[in-house]
N, C-alpha and C positions, 0 to 999 in steps of 0.2 A: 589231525590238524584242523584247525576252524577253519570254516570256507569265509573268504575275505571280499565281502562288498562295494569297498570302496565306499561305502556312505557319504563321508562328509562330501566327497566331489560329485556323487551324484546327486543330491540333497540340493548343494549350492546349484548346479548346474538345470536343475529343474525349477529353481527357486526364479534364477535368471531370467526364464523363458516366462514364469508366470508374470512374476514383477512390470516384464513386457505389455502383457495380454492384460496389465490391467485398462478397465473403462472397456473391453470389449463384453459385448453384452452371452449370459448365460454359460453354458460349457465352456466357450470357447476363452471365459479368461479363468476357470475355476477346475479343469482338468487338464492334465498335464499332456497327453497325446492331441485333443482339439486345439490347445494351445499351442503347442508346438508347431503345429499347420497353419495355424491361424498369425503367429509371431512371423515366420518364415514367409506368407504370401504378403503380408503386409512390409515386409524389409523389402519385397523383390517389388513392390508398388512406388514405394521410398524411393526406390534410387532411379528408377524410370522418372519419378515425379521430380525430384530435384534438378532433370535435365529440360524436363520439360519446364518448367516456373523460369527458365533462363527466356529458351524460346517466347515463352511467354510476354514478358516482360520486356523482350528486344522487339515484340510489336505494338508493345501500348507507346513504348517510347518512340517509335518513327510515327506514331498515328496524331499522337500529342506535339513532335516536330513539325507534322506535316498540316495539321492545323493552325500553328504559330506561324507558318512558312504563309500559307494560306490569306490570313490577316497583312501580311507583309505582301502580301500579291505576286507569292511564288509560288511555285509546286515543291512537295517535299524530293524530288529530285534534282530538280534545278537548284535547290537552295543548298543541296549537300553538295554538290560538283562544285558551286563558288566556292564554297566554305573550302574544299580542298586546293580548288585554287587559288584562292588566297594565306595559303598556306595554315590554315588554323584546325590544330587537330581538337578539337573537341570528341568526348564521345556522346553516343546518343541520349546516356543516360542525365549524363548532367547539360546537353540540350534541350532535352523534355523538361529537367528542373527549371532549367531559363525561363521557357516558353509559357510555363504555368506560372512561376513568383517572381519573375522579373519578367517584362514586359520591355520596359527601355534595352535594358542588353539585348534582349533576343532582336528586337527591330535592328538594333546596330550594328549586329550580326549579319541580320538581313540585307541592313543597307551595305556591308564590306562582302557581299556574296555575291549582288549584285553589280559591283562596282569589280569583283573578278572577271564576272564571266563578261560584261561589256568589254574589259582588256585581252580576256582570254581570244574572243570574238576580233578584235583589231588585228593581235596577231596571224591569227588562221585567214586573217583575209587582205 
C-alpha cells in the first residue's frame, strides 16, 4: 500500500505560514521552519499590540482634552466631573475631536461644565 502524505494539506498549510512571513527579511520569510517561528512570535506581538494601541490612544485623547480644558481655564479633571455632572456623556474620543476641530463646542462644553460644578458646589453647601 502507498504510504499517504497528505500533500495537498500540508503544501497549503505551509503555503499559509509563508504567505505570512512575506516582507520579513532573509530565512525567515523564505523557509518554512524560520517562518513558522517567525509568523508565530509576531501574531503573539499582534495581539499584545492591539490592546496596547487602545491604551494608547485613551491617553492622547485625555491629553488633547486636557489641553482644550486648559485653554477654557480648567484642569482636565475638573472639566470631566462637570461634564458628568451636567449630565453629558461624551466620550473621550470624540472630546479630543472637539477640542482639536471645533473649538466653539468644546468652550461651550466648557462653559456647561463649569456652570455644573458652580451648582454642584451650591448643593454640597
Amino acid at each position: 500500500m502507498p504510504r499517504a502524505t497528505n500533500a495537498p494539506a500540508s503544501r497549503k498549510r505551509r503555503k499559509r505560514i509563508l504567505n505570512k512571513a512575506k516582507g520579513f527579511r532573509g530565512s525567515r520569510s523564505k523557509l518554512y521552519r524560520t517562518a513558522k517561528d517567525s509568523v508565530t512570535k509576531a501574531q503573539q506581538w499582534a495581539t499584545r499590540d492591539r490592546k496596547n494601541r487602545k491604551r494608547t490612544f485613551r491617553s492622547l485623547w485625555i491629553q488633547r482634552i486636557g489641553a482644550g480644558a486648559r485653554i477654557n481655564g480648567m484642569t482636565y479633571s475638573r472639566f470631566m466631573e462637570g461634564l458628568k455632572a451636567a449630565e453629558i456623556d461624551l466620550d473621550r474620543k470624540v472630546l479630543s475631536d472637539l477640542a482639536i476641530h471645533d473649538a466653539e463646542a468644546f468652550a461651550a462644553l466648557a462653559k456647561k461644565s463649569a456652570e455644573a460644578l458652580e451648582e454642584k458646589a451650591k448643593k454640597s453647601a
